[in-house]
KEDO-127307 format. One record per residue (C-alpha): x, y, z. Coordinates in steps of 0.02 Angstrom, whole numbers, plus 32768, in hexadecimal, padded with zeros to 4 digits. Each point is the difference from the previous one (the first is absolute). Layout:
REM KEDO-127307
+------+------+------+
!   xx !   yy !   zz !
+------+------+------+
!    X !    Y !    Z !
...
+------+------+------+
//
This chain:
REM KEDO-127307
+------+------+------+
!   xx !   yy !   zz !
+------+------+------+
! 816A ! 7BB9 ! 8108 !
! 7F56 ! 7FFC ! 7FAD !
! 7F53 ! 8027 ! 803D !
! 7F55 ! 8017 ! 7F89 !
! 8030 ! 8097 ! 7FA4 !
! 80B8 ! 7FFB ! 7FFE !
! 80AF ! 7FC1 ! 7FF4 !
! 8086 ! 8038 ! 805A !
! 80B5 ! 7FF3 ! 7FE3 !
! 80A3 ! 8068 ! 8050 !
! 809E ! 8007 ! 807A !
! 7F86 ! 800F ! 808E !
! 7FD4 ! 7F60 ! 8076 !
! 7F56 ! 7F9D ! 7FF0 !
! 7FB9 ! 804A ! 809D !
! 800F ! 80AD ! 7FC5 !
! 7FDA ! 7FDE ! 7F36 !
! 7F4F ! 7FA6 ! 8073 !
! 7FCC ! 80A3 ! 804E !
! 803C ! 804E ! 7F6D !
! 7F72 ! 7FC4 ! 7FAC !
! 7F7A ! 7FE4 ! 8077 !
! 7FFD ! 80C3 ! 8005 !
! 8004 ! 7FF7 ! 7F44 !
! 7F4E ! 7F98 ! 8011 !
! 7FC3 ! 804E ! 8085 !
! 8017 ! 80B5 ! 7FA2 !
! 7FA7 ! 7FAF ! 7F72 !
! 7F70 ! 7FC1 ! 804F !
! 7FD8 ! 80B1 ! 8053 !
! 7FFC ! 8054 ! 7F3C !
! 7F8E ! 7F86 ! 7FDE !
! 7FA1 ! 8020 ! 8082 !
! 8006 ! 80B3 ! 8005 !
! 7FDB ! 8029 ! 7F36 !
! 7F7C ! 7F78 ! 8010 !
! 8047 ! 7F89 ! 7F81 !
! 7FF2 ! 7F37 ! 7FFF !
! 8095 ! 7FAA ! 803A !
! 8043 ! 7F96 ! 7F8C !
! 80A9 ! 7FB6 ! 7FFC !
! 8089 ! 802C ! 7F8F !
! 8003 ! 7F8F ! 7F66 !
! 80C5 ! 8023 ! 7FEF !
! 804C ! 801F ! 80BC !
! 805F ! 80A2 ! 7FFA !
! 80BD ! 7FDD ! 801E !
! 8056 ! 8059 ! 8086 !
! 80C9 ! 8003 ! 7FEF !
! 8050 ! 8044 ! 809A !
! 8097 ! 8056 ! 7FF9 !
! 808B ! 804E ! 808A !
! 8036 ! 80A4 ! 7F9C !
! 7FB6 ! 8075 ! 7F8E !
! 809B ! 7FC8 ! 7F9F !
! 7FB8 ! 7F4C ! 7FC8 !
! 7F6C ! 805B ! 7FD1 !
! 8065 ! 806A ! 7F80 !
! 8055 ! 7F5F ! 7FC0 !
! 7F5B ! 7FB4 ! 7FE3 !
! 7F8D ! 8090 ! 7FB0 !
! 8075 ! 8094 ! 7FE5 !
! 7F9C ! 806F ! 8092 !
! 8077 ! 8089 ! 804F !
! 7FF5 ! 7FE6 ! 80BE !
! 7F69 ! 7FB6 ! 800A !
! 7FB5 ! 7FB4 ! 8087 !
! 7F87 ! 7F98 ! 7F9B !
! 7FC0 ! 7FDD ! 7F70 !
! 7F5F ! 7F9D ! 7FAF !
! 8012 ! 7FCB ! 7F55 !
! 7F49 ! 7FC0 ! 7F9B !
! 8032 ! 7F67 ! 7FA5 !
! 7FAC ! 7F93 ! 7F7C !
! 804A ! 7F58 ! 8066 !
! 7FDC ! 8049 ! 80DE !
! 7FE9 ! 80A5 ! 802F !
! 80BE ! 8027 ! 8065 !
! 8021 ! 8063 ! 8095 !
! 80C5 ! 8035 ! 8007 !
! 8011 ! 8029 ! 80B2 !
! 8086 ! 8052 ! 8076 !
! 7FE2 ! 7FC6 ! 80BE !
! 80AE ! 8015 ! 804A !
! 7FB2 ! 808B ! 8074 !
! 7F69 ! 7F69 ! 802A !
! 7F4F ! 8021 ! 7FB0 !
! 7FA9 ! 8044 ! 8094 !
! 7F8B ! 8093 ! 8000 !
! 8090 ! 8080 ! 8006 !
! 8060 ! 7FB7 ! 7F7B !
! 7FF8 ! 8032 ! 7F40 !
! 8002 ! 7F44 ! 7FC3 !
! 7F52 ! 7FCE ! 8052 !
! 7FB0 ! 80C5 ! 7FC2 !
! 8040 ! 7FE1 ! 7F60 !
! 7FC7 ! 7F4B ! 7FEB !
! 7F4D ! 8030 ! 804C !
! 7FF1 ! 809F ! 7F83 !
! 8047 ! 7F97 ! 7F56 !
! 7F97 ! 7F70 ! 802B !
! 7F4F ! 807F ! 800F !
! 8027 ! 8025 ! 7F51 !
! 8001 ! 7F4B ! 7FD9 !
! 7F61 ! 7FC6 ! 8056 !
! 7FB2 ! 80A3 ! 7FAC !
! 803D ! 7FBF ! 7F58 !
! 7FC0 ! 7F5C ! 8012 !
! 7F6E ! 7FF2 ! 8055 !
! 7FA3 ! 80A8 ! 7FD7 !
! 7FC9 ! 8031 ! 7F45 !
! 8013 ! 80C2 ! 8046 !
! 806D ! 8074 ! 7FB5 !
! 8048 ! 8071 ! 8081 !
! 8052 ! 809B ! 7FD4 !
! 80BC ! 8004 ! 8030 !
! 7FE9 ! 8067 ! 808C !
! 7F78 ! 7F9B ! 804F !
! 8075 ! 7F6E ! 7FDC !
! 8090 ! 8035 ! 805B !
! 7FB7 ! 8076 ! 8085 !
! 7F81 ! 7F5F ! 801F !
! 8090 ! 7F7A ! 800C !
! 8064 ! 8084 ! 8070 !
! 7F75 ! 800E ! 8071 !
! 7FDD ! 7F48 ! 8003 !
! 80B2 ! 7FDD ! 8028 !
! 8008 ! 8046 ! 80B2 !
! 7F9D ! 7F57 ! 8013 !
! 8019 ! 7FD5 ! 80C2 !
! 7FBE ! 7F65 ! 805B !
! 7FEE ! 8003 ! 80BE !
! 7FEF ! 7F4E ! 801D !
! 7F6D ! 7FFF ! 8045 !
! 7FAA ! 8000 ! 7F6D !
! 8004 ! 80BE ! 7FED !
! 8055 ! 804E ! 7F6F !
! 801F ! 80B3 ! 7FE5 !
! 7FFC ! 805A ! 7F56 !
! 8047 ! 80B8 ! 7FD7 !
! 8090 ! 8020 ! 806E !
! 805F ! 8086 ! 7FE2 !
! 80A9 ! 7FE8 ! 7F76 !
! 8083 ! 806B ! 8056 !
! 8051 ! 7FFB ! 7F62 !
! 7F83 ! 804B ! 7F90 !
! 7FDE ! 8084 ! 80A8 !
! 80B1 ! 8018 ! 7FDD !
! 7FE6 ! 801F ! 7F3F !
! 7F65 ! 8078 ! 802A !
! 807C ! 807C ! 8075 !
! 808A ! 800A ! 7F89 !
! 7FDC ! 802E ! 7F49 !
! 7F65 ! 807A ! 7FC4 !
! 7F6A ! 7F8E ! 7FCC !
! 7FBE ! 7FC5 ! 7F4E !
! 7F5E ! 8055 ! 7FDA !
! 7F7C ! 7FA1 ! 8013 !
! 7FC1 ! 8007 ! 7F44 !
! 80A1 ! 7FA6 ! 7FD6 !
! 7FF9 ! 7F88 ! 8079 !
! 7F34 ! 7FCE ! 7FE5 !
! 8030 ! 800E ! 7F56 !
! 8065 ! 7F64 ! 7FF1 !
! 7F9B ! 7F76 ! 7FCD !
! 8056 ! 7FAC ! 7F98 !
! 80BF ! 8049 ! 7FEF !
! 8054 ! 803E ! 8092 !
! 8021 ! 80BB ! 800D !
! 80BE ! 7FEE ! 7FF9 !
! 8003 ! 7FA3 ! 7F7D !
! 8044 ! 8081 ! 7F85 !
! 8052 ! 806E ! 8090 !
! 80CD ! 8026 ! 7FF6 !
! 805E ! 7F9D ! 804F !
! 801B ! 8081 ! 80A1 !
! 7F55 ! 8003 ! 8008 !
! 7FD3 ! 7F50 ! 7FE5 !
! 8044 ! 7FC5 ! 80D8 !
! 7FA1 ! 8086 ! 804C !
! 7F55 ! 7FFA ! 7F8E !
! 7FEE ! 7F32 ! 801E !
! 8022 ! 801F ! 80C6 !
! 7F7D ! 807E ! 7FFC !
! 7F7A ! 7F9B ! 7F85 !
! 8014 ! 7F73 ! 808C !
! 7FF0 ! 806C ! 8098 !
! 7F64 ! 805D ! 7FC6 !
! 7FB9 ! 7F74 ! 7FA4 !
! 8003 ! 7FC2 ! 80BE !
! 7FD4 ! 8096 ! 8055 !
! 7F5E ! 8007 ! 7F79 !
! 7FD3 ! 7F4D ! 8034 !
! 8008 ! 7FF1 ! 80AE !
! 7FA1 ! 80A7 ! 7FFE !
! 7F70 ! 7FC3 ! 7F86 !
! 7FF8 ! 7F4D ! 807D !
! 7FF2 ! 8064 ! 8098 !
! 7F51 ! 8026 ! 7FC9 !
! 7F67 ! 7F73 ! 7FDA !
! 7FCA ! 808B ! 7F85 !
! 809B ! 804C ! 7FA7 !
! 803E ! 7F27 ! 7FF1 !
! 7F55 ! 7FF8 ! 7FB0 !
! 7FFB ! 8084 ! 7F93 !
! 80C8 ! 7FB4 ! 7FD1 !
! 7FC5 ! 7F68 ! 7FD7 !
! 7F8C ! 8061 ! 7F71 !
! 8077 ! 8055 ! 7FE8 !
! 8084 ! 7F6E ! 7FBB !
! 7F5B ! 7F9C ! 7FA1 !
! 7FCE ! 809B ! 7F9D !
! 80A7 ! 806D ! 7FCA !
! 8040 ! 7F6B ! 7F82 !
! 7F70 ! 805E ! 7F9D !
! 8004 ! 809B ! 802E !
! 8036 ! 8077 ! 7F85 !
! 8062 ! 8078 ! 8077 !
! 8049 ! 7F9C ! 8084 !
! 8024 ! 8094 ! 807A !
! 7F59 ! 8062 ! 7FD9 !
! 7FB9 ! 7F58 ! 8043 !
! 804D ! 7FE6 ! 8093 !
! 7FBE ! 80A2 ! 803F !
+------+------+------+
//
């Protein structure tokens, strides 16, 4: 199956790899119009590969139980994704698909450098992406699993978490630490983002935030 922005290939049926990606498009089209950026359509369409078990994805890229993965090549941009459980709104493959693919319309079509939290707590936020239908979509749902992540282990401080801008915070944790620092990096990157959009003038005030601290010379003294 193919539509204007991507290809679509898998053990799944042509009616379902359709809708598949008319949600794809139609998810695109709303970042566009939401960060207020031209549409323009992808020079190289972005692959997706459909899978039936987190298995196959292990064969193909090495990920431990993964239910999807998005891989930036020089040749088309890949999506690697798990839909045995469907790709519906309650199902990791369609979150995970919406949240990689932010990172690659960020990449691509903005010249802004967003700090990794912004990145991920921005493309978690963006991927509770609902449409009604009716021509009504809904942005920043709740993730019961980072709700889940929030209730069960005692927080990052926030001067490590606004403090990753380029490197992750885990990056040179121990390996016990390493699970429980990335859940929480992703669940209060979240928590900070939907927070910040919830206001006109804390988004606004975000938004200077991410154009100014590639600059700045202390990256948490400027956030505050």
């Amino acid at each position: 199956a193919k539509s204007d922005n991507f290809i679509f290939a898998g053990d799944v049926s042509e009616k379902r790899a359709t809708r598949i990606l008319s949600e794809l498009e139609e998810y695109r089209a709303i970042i566009f119009a939401l960060f207020q950026v031209e549409p323009a359509t992808e020079t190289v369409p972005l692959r997706v590969h459909a899978t039936q078990s987190s298995r196959d994805i292990k064969d193909m890229t090495g990920a431990e139980s993964a239910s999807g993965v998005y891989a930036s090549r020089i040749e088309s941009p890949l999506f690697i994704l798990d839909v045995s459980g469907g790709f519906t709104d309650r199902t990791p493959a369609k979150a995970i698909a919406l949240h990689e693919y932010t990172h690659h319309l960020f990449a691509q079509y903005t010249d802004q450098m967003y700090p990794r939290w912004v990145s991920e707590g921005m493309a978690e936020y963006l991927s509770t992406f609902r449409a009604s239908g009716k021509g009504r979509v809904r942005i920043g749902l709740p993730k019961e699993g980072r709700y889940w992540t929030l209730n069960s282990y005692e927080w990052m401080d926030w001067d490590v978490l606004t403090s990753a801008i380029r490197q992750y915070p885990y990056r040179n944790s121990s390996e016990s630490d390493v699970e429980a620092m990335q859940l929480l990096f992703y669940a209060q990157s979240w928590l900070a983002v939907h927070y910040i959009q919830s206001s006109p003038d804390l988004a606004q005030k975000l938004s200077q935030y991410v154009r100014g601290v590639p600059q700045a010379a202390d990256p948490k003294a400027y956030f505050t």
